[in-house]
C-alpha positions in Angstrom: 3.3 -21.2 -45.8 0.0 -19.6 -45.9 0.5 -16.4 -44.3 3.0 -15.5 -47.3 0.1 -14.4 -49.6 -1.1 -12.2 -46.6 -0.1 -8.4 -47.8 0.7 -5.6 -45.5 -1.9 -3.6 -45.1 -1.9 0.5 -43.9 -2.1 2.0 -40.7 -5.5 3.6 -39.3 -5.4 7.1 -40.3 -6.7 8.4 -37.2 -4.5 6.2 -35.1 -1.4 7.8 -37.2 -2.7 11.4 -36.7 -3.0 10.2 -32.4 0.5 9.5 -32.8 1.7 12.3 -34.5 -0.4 14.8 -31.7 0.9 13.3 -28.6 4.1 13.8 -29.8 4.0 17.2 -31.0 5.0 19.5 -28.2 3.4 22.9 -28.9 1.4 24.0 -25.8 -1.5 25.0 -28.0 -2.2 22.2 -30.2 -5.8 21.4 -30.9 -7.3 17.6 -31.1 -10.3 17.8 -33.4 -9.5 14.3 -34.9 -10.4 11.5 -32.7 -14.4 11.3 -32.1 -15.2 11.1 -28.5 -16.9 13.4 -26.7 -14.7 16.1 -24.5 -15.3 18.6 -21.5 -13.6 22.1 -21.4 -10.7 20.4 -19.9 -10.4 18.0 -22.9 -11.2 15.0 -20.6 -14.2 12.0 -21.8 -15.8 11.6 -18.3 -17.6 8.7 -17.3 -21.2 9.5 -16.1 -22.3 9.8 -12.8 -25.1 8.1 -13.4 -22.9 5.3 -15.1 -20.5 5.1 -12.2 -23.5 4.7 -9.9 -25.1 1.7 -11.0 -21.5 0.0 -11.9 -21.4 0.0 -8.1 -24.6 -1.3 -8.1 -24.0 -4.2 -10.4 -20.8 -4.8 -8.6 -22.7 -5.1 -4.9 -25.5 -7.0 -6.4 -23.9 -9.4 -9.3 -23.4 -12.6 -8.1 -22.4 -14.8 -10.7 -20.9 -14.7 -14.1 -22.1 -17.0 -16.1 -23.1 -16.8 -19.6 -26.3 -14.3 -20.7 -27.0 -16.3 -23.8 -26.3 -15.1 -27.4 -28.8 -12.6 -27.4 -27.5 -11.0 -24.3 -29.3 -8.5 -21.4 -32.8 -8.8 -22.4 -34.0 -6.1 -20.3 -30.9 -4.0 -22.0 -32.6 -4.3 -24.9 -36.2 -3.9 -23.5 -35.7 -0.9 -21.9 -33.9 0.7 -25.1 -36.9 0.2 -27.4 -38.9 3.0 -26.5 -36.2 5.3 -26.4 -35.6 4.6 -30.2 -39.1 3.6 -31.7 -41.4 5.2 -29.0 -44.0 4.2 -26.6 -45.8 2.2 -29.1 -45.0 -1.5 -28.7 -44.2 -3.8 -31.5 -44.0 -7.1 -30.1 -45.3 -8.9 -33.1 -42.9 -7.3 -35.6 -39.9 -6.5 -34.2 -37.1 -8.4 -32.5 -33.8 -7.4 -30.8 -30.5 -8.6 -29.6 -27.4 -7.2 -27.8 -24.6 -6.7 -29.7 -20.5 -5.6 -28.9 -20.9 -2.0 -29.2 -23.0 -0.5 -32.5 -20.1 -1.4 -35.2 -20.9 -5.1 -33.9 -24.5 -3.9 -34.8 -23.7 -3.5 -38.1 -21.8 -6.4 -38.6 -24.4 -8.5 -37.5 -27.3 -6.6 -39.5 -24.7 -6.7 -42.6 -24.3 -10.6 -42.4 -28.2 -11.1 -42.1 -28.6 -9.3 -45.3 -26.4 -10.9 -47.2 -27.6 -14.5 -46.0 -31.7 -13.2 -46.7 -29.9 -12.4 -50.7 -29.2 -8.7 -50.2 -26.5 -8.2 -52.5 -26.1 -4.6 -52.3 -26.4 -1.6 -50.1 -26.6 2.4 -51.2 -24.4 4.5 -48.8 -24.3 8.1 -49.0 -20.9 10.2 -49.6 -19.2 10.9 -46.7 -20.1 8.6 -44.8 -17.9 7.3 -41.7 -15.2 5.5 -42.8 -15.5 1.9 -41.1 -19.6 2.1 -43.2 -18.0 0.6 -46.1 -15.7 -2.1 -44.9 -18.1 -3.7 -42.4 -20.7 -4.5 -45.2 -17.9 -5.3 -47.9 -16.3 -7.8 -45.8 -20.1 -9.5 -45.0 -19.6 -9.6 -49.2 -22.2 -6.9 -49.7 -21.8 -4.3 -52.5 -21.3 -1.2 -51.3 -23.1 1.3 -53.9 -22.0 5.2 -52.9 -24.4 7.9 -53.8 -24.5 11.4 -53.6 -26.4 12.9 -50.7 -25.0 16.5 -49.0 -25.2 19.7 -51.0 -21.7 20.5 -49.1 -21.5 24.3 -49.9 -25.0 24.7 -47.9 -24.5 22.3 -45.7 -27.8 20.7 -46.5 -29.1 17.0 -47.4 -29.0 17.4 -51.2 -33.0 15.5 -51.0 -32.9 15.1 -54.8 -29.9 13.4 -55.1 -30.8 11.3 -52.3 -34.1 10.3 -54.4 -32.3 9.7 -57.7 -30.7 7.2 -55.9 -33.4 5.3 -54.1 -34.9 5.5 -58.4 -32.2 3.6 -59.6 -31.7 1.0 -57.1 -32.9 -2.2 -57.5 -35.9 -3.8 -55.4 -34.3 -5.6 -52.3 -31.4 -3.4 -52.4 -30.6 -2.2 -48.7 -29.7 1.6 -47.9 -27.6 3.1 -45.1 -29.1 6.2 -43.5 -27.4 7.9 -40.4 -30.6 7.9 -37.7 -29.1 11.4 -36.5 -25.9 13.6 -36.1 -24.4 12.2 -39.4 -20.7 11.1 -38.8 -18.9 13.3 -40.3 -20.9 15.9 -41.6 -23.8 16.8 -38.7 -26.0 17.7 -41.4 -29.3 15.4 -40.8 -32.7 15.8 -43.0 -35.0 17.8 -42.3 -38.2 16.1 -41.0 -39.8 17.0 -44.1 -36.8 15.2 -46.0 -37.1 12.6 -43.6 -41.0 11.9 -45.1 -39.7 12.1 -48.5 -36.6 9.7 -48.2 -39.3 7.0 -46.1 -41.6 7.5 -49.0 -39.0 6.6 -51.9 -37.8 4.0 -50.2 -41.0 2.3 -49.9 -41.7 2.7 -53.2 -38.7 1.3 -54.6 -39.1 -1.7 -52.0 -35.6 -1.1 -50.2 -34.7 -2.7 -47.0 -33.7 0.6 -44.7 -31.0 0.0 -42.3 -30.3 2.8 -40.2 -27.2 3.6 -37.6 -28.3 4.8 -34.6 -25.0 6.1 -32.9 -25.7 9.7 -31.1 -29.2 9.9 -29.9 -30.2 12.8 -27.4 -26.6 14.5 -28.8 -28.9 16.6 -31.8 -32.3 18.1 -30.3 -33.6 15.2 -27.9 -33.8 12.0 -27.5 -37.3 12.1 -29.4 -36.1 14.3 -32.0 -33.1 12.2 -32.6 -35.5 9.1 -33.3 -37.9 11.0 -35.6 -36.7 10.4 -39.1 -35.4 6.6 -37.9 -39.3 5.9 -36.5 -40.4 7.6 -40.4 -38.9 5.1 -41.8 -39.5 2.0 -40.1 -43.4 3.1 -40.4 -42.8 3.2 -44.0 -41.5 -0.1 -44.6 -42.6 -4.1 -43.9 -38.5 -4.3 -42.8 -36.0 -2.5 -41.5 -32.4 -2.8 -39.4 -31.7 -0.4 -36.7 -27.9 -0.5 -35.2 -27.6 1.3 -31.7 -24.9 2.5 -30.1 -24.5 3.7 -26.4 -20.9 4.9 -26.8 -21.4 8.5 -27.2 -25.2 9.0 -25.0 -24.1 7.1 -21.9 -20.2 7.5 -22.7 -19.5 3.5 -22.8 -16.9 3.9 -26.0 -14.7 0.6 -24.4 -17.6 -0.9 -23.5 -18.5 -1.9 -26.7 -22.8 -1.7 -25.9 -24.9 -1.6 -28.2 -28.3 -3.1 -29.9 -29.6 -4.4 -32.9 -33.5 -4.9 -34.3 -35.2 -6.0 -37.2 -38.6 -4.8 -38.2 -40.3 -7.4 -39.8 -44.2 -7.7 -41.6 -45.6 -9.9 -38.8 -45.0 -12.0 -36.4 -44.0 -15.3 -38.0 -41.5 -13.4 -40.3 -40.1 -11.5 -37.2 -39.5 -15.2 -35.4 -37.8 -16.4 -38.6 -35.6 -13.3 -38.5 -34.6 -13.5 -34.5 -33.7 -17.3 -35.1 -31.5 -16.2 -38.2 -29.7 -13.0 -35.7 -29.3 -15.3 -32.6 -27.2 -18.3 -35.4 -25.6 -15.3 -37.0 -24.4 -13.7 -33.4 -23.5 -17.1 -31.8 -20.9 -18.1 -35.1 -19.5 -14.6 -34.9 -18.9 -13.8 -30.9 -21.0 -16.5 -29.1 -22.1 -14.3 -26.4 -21.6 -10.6 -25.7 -20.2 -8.5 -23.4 -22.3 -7.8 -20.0 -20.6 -5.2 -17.9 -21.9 -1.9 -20.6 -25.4 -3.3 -21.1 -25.8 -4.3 -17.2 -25.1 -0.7 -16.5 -27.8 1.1 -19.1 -29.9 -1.3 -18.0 -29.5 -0.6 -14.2 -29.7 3.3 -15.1 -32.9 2.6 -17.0 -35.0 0.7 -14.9 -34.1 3.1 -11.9 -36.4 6.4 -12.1 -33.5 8.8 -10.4 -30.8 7.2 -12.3 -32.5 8.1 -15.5 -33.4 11.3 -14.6 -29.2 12.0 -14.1 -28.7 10.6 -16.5 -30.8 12.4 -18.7 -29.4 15.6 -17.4 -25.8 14.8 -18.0 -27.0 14.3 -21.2 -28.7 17.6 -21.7 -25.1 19.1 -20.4 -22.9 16.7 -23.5 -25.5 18.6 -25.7 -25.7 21.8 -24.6 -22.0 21.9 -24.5 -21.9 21.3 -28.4 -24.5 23.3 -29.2 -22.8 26.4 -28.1 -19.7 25.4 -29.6 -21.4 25.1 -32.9 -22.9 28.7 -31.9 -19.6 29.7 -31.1 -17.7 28.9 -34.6 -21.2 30.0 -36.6 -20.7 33.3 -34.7 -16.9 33.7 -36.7 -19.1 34.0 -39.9 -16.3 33.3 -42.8 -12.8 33.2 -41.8 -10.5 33.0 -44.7 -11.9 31.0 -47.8 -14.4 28.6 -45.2 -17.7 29.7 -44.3 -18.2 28.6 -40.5 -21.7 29.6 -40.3 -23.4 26.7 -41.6 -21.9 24.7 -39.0 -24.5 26.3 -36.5 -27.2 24.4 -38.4 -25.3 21.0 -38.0 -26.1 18.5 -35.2 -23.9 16.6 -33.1 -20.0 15.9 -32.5 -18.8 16.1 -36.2 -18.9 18.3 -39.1 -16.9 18.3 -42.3 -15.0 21.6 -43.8 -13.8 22.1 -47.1 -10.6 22.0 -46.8 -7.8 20.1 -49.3 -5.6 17.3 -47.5 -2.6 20.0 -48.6 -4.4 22.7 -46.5 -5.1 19.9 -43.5 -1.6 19.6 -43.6 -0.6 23.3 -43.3 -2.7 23.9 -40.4 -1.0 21.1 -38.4 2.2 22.3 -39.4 1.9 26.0 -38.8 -0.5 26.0 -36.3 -0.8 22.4 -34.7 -4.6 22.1 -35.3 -5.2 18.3 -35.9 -8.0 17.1 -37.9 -8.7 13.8 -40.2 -7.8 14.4 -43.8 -11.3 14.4 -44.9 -11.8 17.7 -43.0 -14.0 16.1 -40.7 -13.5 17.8 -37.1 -14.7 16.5 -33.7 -16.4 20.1 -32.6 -15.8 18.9 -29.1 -12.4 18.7 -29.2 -12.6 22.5 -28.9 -11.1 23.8 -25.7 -12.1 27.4 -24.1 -10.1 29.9 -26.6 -9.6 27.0 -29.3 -12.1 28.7 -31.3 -11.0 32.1 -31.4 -7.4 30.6 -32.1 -8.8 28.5 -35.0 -10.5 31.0 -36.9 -7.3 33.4 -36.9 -5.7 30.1 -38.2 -8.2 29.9 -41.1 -7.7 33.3 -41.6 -3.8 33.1 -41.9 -4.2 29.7 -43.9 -5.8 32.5 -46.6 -3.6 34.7 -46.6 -0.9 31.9 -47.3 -2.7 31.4 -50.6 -2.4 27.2 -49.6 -4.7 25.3 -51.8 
């Protein structure tokens, strides 16, 4: 029987630690491990601007049929600029729809191992599923260093030892923005530096995209990825739309490759559109429809652009709000003020993790990565006197 060599393998962390806070029965329990976003009230809403043009597809659609592999055209189309700016590109890049930006990266993964990649650099942390998805395309996943963790900076000359010692046509993973699950990003001025090594070293850049307009803006956010791809003659981009237009079961996303001209680029899209039909023939419609509608409607972008704003604003002051506890026991919260995004990653031992879900039922992935907007109002006051007692306990 063939299925007898299969071997069991373990639960999802995260799911495990889902479990384990839906049954705990403490009124005061904190969530800071799964990574959607949350309002005050610990609900992920579905945007207005969303919700309106779902209507709108669902009084206008009327048929459906198959998109093709390459999926909502104008999806894609009316994307672009938000990620690589007003600048068209026609004759060197191309882009596809893909299930959600994971599906992305599986798709960019498989392209590089059928052009010969053989291995890609991936800086430490990184988010979890990074390594898998391009292991299981049979790509060698090469982990670097890359956070001075104590400052919580980019640690830039690490990240250019790295790029040194890599091999020409090796790929490299680089978070566009809002790294998952540190929030530290590169300065723009590491952002020049990291473009310029890779060029030199002849690398093949693939960034993931997954938070735009959740850091600074929707043009800052893009900065360092639109460094880059001027840097290079080829580049991936993976996009995701789960966290900026709240489509998480949607599974919407986008993929594009940068290539030297135009006939490369062509060679490229055919490769993409083979790859994407053997793997899910054609994608989803009802997440991309929707952005799309949003998009191409000059109100509907404008709330939705403003709903935005409010996701970002709302972590921005929660970030202002831990930085504002200053040290509380043996963890420095002040850093994380500097961070960007939904995520940031404490130093705390998988012994201490566990304390603070046991003492205090304060849930959190054993890295130490925390979802910042799992914080409720008074969560944060609560989870700095918790660091404080976790001190005092002497737990290491």
């Amino acid at each position: 029987m063939p299925f007898r060599s299969l071997v069991a393998q373990p639960a999802d962390s995260l799911l495990r630690l889902i479990g384990a806070f839906r049954a705990d029965p403490r009124a005061h329990k904190i969530d800071l491990g799964v990574g959607v976003f949350r309002d005050d009230h610990g609900h992920t809403p579905v945007m207005q601007a969303v919700k309106q043009a779902e209507m709108r597809l669902i009084a206008t659609q009327d048929s459906k049929a198959y998109l093709g592999p390459e999926g909502d055209k104008g999806f894609v189309a009316l994307l672009e600029p938000l990620v690589f700016g007003p600048t068209p590109a026609a004759d060197r890049r191309c882009g596809l729809q893909t299930p959600g930006g994971t599906g992305a990266l599986r798709l960019g993964a498989e392209l590089l191992a059928k052009a010969g990649v053989r291995r890609i650099l991936i800086g430490q942390p990184s988010w979890a599923n990074h390594a898998p998805v391009f292991a299981a395309a049979g790509i060698v996943v090469v982990p670097h260093a890359m956070f001075d963790m104590g400052a919580q900076t980019v640690d830039l000359p690490a990240v250019q030892a790295a790029i040194g010692q890599a091999e020409a046509g090796d790929a490299i993973l680089l978070h566009g923005c809002c790294h998952n699950p540190t929030g530290i990003d590169p300065t723009p001025e590491d952002w020049q530096a990291i473009a310029a090594a890779i060029a030199d070293s002849r690398l093949v850049p693939f960034i993931d995209l997954a938070y735009q307009g959740l850091g600074d803006n929707m043009a800052s956010d893009a900065a360092g990825t639109r460094a880059v791809i001027d840097a290079v003659p080829f580049a991936l981009v993976a996009y995701s739309c789960d966290k900026n237009f709240g489509l998480y079961r949607e599974r919407t996303g986008a993929l594009w490759a940068t290539a030297p001209d135009a006939e490369a680029r062509d060679i490229v899209l055919s490769n993409l559109l083979a790859l994407a039909r053997a793997n899910w023939s054609m994608p989803p419609d009802h997440g991309a429809a929707a952005v799309r509608i949003v998009l191409e409607d000059e109100q509907l972008a404008a709330d939705w652009r403003g709903e935005l704003d409010a996701l970002r604003t709302r972590l921005q002051g929660l970030r202002a709000e831990l930085a504002a506890i200053g040290r509380a026991g043996s963890v420095d919260l002040a850093p994380l003020g500097r961070g960007k995004g939904m995520f940031a990653t404490l130093p705390l031992s998988p012994t201490q993790i566990e304390w603070l879900r046991a003492t205090h039922g304060i849930y959190m992935a054993g890295s130490g990565r925390i979802n910042i907007a799992g914080f409720a109002p008074g969560d944060i006051t609560r989870f700095g006197e918790a660091l404080v007692d976790l001190g005092r306990a002497g737990v290491a």
